[in-house]
N, C-alpha and C positions, 0 to 999 in steps of 0.2 A: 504493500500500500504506500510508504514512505517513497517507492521508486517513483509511483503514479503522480505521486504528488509533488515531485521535482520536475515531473514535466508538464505539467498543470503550473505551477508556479513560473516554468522557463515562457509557457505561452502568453502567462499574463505579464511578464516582464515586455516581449514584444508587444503586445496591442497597444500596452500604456504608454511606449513610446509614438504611437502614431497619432494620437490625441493631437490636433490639428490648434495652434494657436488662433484665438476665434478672429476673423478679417469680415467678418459684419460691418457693413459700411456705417455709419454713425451720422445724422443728421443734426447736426446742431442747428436749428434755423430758426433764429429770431424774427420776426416779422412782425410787425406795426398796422393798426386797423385803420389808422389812417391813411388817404390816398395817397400820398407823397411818401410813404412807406411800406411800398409794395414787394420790395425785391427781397426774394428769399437771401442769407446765407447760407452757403453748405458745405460745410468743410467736411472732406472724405479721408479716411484715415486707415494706414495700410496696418498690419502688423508690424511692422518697421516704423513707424510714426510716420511716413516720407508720404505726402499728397502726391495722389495718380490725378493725371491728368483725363479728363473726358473719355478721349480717345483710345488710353490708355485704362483705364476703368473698365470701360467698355470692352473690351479687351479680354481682358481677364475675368470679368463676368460671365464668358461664354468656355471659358475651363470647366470642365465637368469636376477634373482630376488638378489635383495639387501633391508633385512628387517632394518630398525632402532628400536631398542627394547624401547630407550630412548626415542623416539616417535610416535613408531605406538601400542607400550603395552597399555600407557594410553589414546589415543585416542579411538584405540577401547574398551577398559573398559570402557571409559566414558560413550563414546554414547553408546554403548552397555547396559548398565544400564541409561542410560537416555531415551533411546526409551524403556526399557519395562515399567520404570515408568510413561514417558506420555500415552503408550497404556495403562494403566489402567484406565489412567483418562479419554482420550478422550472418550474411548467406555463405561466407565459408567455415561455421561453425565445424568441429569435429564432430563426426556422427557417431551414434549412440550405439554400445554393441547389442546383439542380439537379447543379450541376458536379460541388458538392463530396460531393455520395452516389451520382452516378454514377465518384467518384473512389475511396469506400472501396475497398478489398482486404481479404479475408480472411483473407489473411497475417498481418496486424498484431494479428489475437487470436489470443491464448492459446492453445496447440493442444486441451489440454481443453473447451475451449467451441467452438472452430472448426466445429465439427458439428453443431451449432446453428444456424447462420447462413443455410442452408435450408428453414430447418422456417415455416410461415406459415400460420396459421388462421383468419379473422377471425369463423369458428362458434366456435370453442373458446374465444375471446378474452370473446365476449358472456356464453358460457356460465359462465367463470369469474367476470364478474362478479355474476352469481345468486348465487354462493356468496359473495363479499365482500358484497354485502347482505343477505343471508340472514342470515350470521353475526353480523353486529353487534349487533341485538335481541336474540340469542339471552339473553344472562345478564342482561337486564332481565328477561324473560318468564319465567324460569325465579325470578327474584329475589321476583315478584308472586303469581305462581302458586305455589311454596314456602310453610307458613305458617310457619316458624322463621326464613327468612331475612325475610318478608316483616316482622317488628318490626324491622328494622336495613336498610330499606331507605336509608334515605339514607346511611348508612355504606356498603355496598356498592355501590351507585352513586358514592358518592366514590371508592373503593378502582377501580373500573373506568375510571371518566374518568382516573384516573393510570396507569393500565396504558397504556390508547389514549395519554395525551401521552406517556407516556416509550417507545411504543413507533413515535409522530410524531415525537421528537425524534431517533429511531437514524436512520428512515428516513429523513427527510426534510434532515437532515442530509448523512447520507452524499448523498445523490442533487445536495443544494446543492454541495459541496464537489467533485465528479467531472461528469463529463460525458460518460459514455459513450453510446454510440450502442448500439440496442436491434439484436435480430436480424433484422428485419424490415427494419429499414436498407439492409442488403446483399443484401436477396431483390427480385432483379428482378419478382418475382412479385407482391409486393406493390405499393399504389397509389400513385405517384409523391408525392400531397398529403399519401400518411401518411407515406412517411419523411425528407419533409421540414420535417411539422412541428415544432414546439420540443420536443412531448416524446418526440421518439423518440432525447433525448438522457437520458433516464431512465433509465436499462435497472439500473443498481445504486442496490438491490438489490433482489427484491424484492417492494415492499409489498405487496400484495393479499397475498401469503402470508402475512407476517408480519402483519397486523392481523386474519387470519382465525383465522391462528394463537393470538395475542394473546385473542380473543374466547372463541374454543372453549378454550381451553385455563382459560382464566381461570374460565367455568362449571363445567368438569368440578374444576377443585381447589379452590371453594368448596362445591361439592356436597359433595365429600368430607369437607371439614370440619367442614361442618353436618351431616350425616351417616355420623360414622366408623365406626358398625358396618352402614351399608347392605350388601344382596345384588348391589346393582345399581351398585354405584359404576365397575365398570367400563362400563357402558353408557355416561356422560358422554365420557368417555376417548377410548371405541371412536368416538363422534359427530366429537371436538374431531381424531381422527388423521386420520382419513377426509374429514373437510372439509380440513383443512390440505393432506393427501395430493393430495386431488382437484384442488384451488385448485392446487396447483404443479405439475400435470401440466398442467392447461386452458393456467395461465400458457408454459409450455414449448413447447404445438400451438401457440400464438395465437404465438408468435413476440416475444413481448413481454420473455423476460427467459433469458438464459445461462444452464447448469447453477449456476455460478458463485452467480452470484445470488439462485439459488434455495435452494441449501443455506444459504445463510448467511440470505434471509428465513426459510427452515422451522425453523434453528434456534434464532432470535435469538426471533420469536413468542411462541412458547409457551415460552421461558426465561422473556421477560415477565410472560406471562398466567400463568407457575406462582409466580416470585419474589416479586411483588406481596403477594397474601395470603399467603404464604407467612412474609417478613419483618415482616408484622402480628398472625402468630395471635399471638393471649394466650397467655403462656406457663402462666397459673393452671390454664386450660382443659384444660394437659397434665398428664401423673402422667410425672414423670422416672422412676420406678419405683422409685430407691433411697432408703433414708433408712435414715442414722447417728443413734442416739440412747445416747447418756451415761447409765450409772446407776453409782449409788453407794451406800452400806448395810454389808452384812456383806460385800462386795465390790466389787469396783469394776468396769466395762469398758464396751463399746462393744455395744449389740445391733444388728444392722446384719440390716436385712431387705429384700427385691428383691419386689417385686411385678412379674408378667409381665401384668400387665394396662397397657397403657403410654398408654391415652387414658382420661380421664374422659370419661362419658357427658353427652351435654347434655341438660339436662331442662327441660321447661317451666318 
């Protein structure tokens, strides 16, 4: 459990660094109800203190996406080179003699997952992996094929490699740090050379779900971004549930991964794939809806107005 929870803790060390300094534009506008004091002030204020010009405002209000180079370069360098080194190690594990997996018992798991422990499919297994490759293209081809997303391609393809490493670094992680034995392990049924090799000491947590998850998830809520007033935004969604869905049920037949494991890849995934762009949108790009403005004249006070329209439209 202690393991789990160091890489639960390494996640949320990531996300809290993506907390976006808020660039809400600011209206200070004095205005006088007399006719001769009719002109707004409006001073607009970056996160830098530094006034954007018009054009420049304008500008930047049509960024969906706001990258920090200062911290999303070496993050995903890191994890990015930290998951292909644990995938070396994890999948070259020593494999396990005959003795010692014709010695497990079912006893020693979890009663929760013990149920599991006979399930073995090596159709379902292949079959899931269709949908781990399937899914991964997916938000490049949607990114090319888009033409709003398709100017901020290299932004989005950045935003997605750091999704995959930080969703390499849970995984592959936890699975370095543990060494459980999958459920195929303990299925007489299955072939003696699978579960004795090195990685059927994988089984937490797991991946395929979470990177398909990671993937689809990540298309359906940039879709969304880039288009917030679509009809169709749930179609992405429906695509990202239903793969992830299917990915943890195949994983489940094929005998490759515990309920256990499962719910914790289907839920970690697409937390990923949603958080990412998530902690990047520009905040300019949104209308927080309210705004406080100050006047003064033959009176004084606060006009305070709510707009229910709560996204700006992006526009060419």
């Amino acid at each position: 459990m202690w393991k789990f929870t160091f890489c639960l803790s390494l996640f949320c060390f990531y996300v809290t660094g993506y907390a976006q300094t808020d660039t809400t534009v600011r209206r200070d506008t004095i205005f006088n109800r007399d006719t001769a004091l009719q002109n707004d002030t409006v001073a607009t204020v970056t996160n830098n203190a530094l006034p954007l010009t018009p054009t420049a405002l304008e500008r930047d209000k049509k960024r969906v996406y706001k990258l920090k180079p200062a911290l999303d370069v070496p993050i995903t360098a890191i994890g990015s080179a930290w998951t292909l080194y644990a995938f070396s190690k994890i999948y070259d594990r020593d494999p396990s003699s005959i003795e010692k997996i014709e010695s497990l018992s079912t006893s020693s798991i979890p009663r929760f997952d013990r149920w599991a422990a006979d399930i073995y499919s090596e159709k379902a297994a292949e079959a899931s992996d269709l949908f781990f490759y399937g899914s991964m293209p997916l938000p490049v081809l949607m990114i090319l094929i888009d033409g709003k997303m398709r100017k901020d391609v290299g932004k989005l393809a950045f935003l997605y490699l750091e999704a995959l490493s930080v969703t390499g670094v849970l995984y592959s992680g936890s699975s370095y740090l543990t060494s459980r034995y999958r459920p195929y392990a303990y299925n007489p049924e299955a072939p003696m050379d699978l579960r004795t090799r090195g990685g059927a000491k994988n089984s937490f947590y797991a991946g395929h779900v979470a990177l398909v998850g990671t993937a689809t998830f990540f298309m359906a809520k940039v879709f969304s971004d880039y288009h917030p007033d679509s009809k169709i935004k749930w179609l992405p969604y429906s695509i990202a549930s239903v793969a992830t869905g299917a990915t943890a049920y195949l994983r489940h037949r094929g005998g490759r991964h515990f309920p256990s494991d499962i719910l914790i890849g289907t839920a970690l995934g697409p937390l990923v794939g949603i958080l990412i762009p998530h902690f990047h949108k520009n905040k300019l790009f949104e209308n927080n809806g309210l705004s406080i403005m100050p006047f003064t004249g033959k009176s004084h006070g606060l006009s305070i107005v709510y707009n229910f329209e709560k996204r700006k439209r992006l526009t060419n």
